[in-house]
Structures are given as C-alpha cells and as structure tokens.
C-alpha positions in Angstrom: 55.8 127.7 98.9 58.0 124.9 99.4 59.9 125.1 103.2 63.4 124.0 103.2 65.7 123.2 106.2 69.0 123.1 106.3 69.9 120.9 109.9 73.2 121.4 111.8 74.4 118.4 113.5 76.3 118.9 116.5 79.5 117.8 115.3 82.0 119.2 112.9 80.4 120.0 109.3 81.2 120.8 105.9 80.4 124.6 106.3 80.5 124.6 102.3 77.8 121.9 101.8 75.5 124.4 104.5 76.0 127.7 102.2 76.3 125.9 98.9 73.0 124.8 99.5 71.8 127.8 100.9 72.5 129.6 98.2 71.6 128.1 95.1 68.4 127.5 96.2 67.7 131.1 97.3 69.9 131.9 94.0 67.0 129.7 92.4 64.1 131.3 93.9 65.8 134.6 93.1 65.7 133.2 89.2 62.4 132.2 89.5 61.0 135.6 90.7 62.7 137.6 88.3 60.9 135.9 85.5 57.9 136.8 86.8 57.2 133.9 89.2 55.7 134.0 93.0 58.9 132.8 95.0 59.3 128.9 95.6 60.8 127.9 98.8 62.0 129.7 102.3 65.2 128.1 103.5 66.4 128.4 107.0 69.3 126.8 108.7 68.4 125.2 112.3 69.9 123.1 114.8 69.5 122.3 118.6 72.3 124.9 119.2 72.2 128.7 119.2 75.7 128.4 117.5 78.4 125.6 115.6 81.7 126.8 115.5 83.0 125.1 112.5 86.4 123.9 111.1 88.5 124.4 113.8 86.2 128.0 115.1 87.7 129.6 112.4 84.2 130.2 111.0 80.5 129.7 112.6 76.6 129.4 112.1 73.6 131.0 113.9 71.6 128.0 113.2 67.5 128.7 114.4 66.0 126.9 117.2 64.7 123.7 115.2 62.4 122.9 118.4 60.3 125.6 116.6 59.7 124.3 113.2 56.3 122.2 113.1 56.6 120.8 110.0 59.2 121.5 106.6 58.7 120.0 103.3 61.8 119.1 102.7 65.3 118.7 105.4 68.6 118.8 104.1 71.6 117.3 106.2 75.2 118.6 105.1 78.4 116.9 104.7 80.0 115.3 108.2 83.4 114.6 109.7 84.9 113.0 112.4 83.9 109.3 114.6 80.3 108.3 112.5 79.8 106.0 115.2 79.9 109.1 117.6 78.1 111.2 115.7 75.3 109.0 115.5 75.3 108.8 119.5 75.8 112.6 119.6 72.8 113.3 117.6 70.2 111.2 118.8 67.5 114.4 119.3 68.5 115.4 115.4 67.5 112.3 114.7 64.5 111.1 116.0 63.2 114.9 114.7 64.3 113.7 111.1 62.3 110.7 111.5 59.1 111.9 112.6 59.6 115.1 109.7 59.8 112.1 106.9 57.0 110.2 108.8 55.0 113.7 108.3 55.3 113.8 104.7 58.8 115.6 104.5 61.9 114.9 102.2 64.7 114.2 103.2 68.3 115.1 101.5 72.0 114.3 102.8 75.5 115.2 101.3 78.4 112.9 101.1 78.5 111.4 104.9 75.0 113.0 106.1 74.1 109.7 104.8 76.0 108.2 108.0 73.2 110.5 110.1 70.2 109.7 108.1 70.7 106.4 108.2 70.6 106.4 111.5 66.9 107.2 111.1 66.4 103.4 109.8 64.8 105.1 107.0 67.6 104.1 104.2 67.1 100.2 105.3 66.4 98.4 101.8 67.0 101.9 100.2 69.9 102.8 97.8 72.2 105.2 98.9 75.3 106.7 98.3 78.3 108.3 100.1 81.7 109.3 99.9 83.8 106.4 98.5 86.3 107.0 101.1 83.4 106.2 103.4 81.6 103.1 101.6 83.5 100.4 103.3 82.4 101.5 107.1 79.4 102.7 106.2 78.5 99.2 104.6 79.7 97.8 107.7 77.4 99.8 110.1 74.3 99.9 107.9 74.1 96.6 106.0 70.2 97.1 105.7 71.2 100.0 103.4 71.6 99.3 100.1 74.7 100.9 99.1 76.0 101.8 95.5 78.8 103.6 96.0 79.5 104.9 91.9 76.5 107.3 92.1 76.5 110.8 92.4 72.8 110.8 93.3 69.9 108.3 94.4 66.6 108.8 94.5 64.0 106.9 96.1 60.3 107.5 97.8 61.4 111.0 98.8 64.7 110.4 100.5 68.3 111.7 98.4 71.8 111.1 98.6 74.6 111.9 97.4 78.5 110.9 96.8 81.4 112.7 98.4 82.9 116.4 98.3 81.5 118.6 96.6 79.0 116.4 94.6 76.3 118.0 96.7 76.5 121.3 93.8 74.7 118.0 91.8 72.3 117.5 94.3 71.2 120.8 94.5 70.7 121.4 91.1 68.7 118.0 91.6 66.7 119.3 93.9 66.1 122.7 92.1 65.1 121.2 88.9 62.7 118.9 91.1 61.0 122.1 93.2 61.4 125.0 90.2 61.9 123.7 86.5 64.7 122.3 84.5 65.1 126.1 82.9 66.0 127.0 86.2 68.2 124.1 87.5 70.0 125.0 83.7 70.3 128.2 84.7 71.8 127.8 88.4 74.4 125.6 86.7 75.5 128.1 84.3 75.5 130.9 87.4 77.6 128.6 89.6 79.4 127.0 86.6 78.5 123.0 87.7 78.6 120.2 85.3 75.0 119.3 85.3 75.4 116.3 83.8 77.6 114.2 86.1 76.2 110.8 87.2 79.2 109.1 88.8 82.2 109.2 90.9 83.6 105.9 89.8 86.5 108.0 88.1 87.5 109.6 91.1 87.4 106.8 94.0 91.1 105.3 95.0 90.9 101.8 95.6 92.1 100.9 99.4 93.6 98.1 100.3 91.7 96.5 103.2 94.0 95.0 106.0 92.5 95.5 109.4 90.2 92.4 109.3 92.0 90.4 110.8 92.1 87.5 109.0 95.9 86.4 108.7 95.0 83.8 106.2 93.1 86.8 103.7 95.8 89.0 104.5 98.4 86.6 102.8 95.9 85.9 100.0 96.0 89.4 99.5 99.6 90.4 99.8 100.2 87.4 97.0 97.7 89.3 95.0 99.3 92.9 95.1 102.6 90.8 94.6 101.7 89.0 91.1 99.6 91.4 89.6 101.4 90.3 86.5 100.4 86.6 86.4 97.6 84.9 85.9 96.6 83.6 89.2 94.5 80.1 89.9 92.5 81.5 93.3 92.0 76.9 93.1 95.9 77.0 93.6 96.6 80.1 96.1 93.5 78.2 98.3 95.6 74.8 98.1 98.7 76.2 99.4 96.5 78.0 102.1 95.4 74.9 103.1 92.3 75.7 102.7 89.0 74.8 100.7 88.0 76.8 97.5 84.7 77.4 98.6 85.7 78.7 102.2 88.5 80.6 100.8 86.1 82.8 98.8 83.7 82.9 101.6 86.5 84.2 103.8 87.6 86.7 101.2 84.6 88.3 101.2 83.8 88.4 104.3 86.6 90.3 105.0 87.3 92.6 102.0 83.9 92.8 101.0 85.3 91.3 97.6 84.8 88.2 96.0 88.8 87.2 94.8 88.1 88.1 91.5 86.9 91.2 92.1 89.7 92.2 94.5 92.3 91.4 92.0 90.5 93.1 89.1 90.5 96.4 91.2 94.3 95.7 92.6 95.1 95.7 88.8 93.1 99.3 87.4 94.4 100.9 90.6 98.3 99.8 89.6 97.1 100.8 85.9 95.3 104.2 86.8 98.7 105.4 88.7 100.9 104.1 85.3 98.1 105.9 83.4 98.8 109.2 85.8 102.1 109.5 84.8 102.1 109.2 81.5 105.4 107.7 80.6 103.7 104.5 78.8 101.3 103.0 76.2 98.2 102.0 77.4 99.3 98.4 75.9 102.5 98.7 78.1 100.2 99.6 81.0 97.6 96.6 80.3 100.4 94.2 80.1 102.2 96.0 83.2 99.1 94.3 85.4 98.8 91.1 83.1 96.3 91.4 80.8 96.3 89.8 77.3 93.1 90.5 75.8 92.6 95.1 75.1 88.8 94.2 75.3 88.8 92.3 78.6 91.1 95.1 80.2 88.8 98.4 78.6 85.8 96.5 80.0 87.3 96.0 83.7 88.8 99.4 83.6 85.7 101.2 82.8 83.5 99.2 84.9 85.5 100.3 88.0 86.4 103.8 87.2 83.4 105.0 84.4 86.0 105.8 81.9 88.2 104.0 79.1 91.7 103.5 79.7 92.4 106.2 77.3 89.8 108.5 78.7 91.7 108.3 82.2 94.9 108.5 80.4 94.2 112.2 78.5 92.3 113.2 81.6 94.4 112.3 84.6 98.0 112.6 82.7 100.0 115.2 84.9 101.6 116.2 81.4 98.1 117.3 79.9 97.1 119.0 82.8 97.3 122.5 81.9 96.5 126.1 83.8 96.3 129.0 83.1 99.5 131.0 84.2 
C-alpha cells in the first residue's frame, strides 16, 4: 500500500490540480480492485490548516492535520498562485516537512508552479524541472541552481517530479499511476478521463514575452531595433557598433538581461510574429516566412519547430481560427 499526500499550501491553489489528483488516483485504485487486485494507495489531503478557502472563498478544503502524518511515500504539491517570493516565506513549516519526508525516503511531485514551493526545499538544485512557461523567466531568476527546461510536460529524476503549467498535471498523474499501478491502468484512467497520454511538451502552447523590465537602456534599444526589423537580416557586429559598444559585451549584456543570447532572441521575436500570421490564417506559410525575413523553408521549419514542437504547417491547421470547429 503506497500512502499518498496531497499538501495544501497556505496560499491560494489551483483547487482543480487538488481533486484532479485526488481522483484519478483513487479512480486508479478503484480500477485496480475491480480487476481483482488488493487496493494500491490511500490518498489524503493535509495541510497546517483545518480549512483553505479557495479562489476567492467561493469553494474550500478540509485539509487533515499534516502534523500527524509520520511518514507518506509519496507528497504531491498542487498548482500555486499569487507573490512566489511570498509564498515561499509563507510556507516555511510546509517546507521544511517536505524536506525531511524526501530525506525519509518519500517522493515528491509538484504541478505547474508547486515547483516554485518545492524548490524552496533546495532539493531541485542541479535537478531538471519544469513549470508553467508563463513562470520560467522568474523562476530561473530565483532558483538558478535548478535546472530548468521549460518545453517539458514532465521531469523525472531520483524520485522528485514536475510538471509544466495548467492543466498538464492530468499528465502527471497518469505518470504517476502508470509508475504505482501498471501501464493497463494508467491506459485506462486516460480513456475514463479522456487525457492525451501521450503528450511530452508544451513548446506549442508557450507565448513568447518580450522582456523589458531589466533595466538595461542599452538592451532595451537592441531589442526594440529587433521587434522593429524583423524583416531584415540583421549584423548583431553592426547594431553593437552603433551602440557603441563591444561585440563581445553586447552579447554578454543581452543575456544577462533577457536570458537570450541575440540570436536566440530574434529567432523567437520572428516564430512569435509568424505563429500570430499563422493564427489568422489569411497567408501562405511562404508569405508568412518571408513576412519575418527568412529565405531559406528549411532554416525557418527548423527554428519554428524547435521553439514551438510543431511544423509551421502543423501550427497553421491546428491554431487557424478558420479550422477551429465545434460542435453547435
């Protein structure tokens, strides 16, 4: 029997990522049993409050008393929002029991920005993890031990998951079932709650933002040029002359404040400006390729899918407002 705990920070939570995960792993052990099987895992839901009003106290949980649990095979931290920095402070009891749990021999899983709380533990340093994309940049920024790889869905690694953002966590769980039951069952569960089993990436869904609040004057012209001249071919040797500034210095500015190296800032610049033409459908992919100044179709398709997973024309015939169709 394999214990499960599902923790409730105190701060606002994805109530979603807490009963998703509740119930496909009691759906699970509910699978399991029926087939003839002893049951698998006990969940529970626990906290250092009696009760967590959630989004807005429109809904609430009961959590248990976590002060009570000795040791769980495997805690589970849901989804976040609000101030990281604040929830880390807020949270410091949550998270020194999270520690000494995975110092015990526990796993440990978070959702989307959970990864903000469990990397708090120090137990992610030199570890991949991943996020929400929305939440890659300051995450990077207040964890820079953590190795971050911000197109997966899920990382694995010496007992400690994580997953990307929304509602990825259905991935995890199935995961996590097919880890504690049996790929038959994890199968199963994603029949039942009808989740595509096989998704590995959220490259296709992250929107590129422009970062500005550096402070660097000098990047922040570097970069507005860029977003200006999309079109051209652009000599970074050139835009660092009439910067008045070295080449080499230049780039290690850039980086340092955008977290991209120029080239890589203006390759993303350019697939975001062709993902929004590819969105509304009204051109060629070749008009859209020379739109943000590419000449060569196999340098473009290789950019373009690098950043977002997909072809050009895969984004195209998925993300095209005019082949989106419902049911009426």
């Amino acid at each position: 029997m394999k214990h499960v705990t599902i923790v409730v920070p105190q701060c606002e939570v994805n109530m979603n990522s807490i009963g998703g995960a509740f119930e496909i792993l009691t759906g699970a052990d509910n699978c399991w049993r029926n087939a003839g099987n002893e049951s698998r895992v006990a969940v529970q839901i626990a906290g250092f409050t009696s009760e967590k009003g959630i989004h807005q106290g429109y809904f609430s949980v009961r959590p248990n008393d976590i002060r009570a649990i000795g040791q769980t095979d495997l805690v589970i931290v849901p989804s976040l929002f609000g101030n990281y920095k604040k929830i880390v402070a807020d949270n410091q009891e949550l998270i020194g029991w999270i520690d000494r749990q995975y110092k015990a021999g526990s796993e440990i899983a978070s959702m989307c920005t959970g990864a903000f709380l469990l990397a708090a533990t120090g137990l992610l340093d030199n570890k991949s993890s991943s996020t929400h994309w929305m939440s890659a940049s300051l995450f990077k920024q207040m964890y820079p031990a953590v190795k971050m790889v911000e197109d997966r869905i899920i990382t694995d690694e010496n007992g400690i998951y994580t997953n990307g953002g929304g509602y990825s966590f259905l991935n995890l769980m199935l995961y996590l079932v097919e880890k504690i039951f049996d790929r038959a069952t994890a199968i199963f569960c994603s029949k039942v709650f009808q989740i595509d089993i096989e998704r590995t990436s959220q490259s296709q869904f992250s929107i590129f933002h422009i970062q500005k609040g550096h402070g660097d004057e000098l990047i922040n012209r570097a970069q507005l040029y860029i977003e200006e001249n999309i079109e051209e071919k652009i000599s970074f040797e050139k835009l660092a002359y009439d910067l008045a500034i070295s080449r080499r210095n230049f780039d290690r500015r850039f980086v340092k404040a955008t977290g991209n190296t120029p080239v890589e800032y203006l390759q993303r610049v350019k697939v975001e400006a062709a993902k929004k033409e590819l969105e509304r459908g009204r051109k060629t992919v070749f008009e859209v390729m020379s739109d943000v100044g590419y000449a060569d179709d196999k340098a473009f398709r290789e950019v373009f899918k690098k950043i977002t997973g997909l072809s050009p024309l895969e984004y195209r015939n998925k993300y095209n407002k005019n082949s989106l169709k419902y049911p009426r």
